[in-house]
C-alpha positions as CSV (number, residue, x, y, z in Angstrom):
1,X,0.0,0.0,0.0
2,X,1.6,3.3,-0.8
3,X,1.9,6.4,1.5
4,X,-0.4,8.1,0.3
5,X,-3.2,5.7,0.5
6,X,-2.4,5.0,3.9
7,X,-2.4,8.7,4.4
8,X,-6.1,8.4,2.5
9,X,-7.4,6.1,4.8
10,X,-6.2,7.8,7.4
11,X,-7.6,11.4,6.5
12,X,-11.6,9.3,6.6
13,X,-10.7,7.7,9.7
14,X,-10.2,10.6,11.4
15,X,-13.4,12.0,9.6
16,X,-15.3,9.0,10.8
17,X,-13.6,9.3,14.3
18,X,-14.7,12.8,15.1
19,X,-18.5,11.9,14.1
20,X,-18.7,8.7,16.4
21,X,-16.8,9.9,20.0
22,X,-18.8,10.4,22.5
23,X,-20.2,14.0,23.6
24,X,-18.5,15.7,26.8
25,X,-15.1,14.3,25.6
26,X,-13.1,17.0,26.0
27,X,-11.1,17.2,22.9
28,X,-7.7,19.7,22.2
29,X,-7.1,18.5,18.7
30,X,-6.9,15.4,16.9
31,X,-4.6,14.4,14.0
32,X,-2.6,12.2,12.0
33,X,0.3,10.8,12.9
34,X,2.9,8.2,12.7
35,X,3.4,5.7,15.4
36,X,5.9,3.2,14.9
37,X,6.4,3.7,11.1
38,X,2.7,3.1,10.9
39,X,-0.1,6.1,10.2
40,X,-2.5,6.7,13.1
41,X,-5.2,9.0,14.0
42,X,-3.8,10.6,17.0
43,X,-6.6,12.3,19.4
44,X,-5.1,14.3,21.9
45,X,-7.7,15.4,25.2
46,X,-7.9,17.9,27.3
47,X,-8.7,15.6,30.2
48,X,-9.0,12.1,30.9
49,X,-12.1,10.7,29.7
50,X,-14.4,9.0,32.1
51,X,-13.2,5.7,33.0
52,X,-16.9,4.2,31.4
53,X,-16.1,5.8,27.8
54,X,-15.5,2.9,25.3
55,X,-13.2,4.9,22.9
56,X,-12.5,3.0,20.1
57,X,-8.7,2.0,19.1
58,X,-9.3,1.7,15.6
59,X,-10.8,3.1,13.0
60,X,-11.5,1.6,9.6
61,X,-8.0,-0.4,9.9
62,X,-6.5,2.6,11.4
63,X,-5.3,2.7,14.9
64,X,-6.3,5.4,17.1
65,X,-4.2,6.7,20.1
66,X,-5.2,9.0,22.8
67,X,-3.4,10.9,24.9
68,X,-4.4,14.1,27.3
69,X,-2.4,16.9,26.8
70,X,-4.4,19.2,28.8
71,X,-6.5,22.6,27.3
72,X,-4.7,24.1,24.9
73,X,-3.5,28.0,25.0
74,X,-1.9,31.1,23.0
75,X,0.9,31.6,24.9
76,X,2.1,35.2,24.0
């Protein structure tokens, strides 16, 4: 599969990803990235989701990883 497939399928994960999590999850930004040399939607949170949240880890093939970052800011 070439990279810019994977990016493809990557790019409508993370479409798909945003419509299905659950409401009140905090959210700072999600992404794409690459986690060990393979592409990933990468959600990062704001805080830590309630321990009853099922997030999914994948996505259409894709894996999903989540990590809280905390809110985001301008810093000036």
């Amino acid at each position: 599969m070439s990279d810019q497939v994977r990016y493809q399928r990557a790019r409508d994960a993370k479409v798909h990803l945003r419509a299905i999590l659950p409401p009140g999850l905090e959210l700072a930004g999600i992404g794409i990235s690459l986690v060990d040399g393979r592409t990933a939607v990468k959600v990062n949170l704001g805080s830590a989701p309630a321990k009853e949240l099922d997030l999914p880890k994948t996505v259409n093939g894709v894996p999903v990883i989540y990590e809280v970052v905390g809110k985001i800011r301008a810093r000036f």
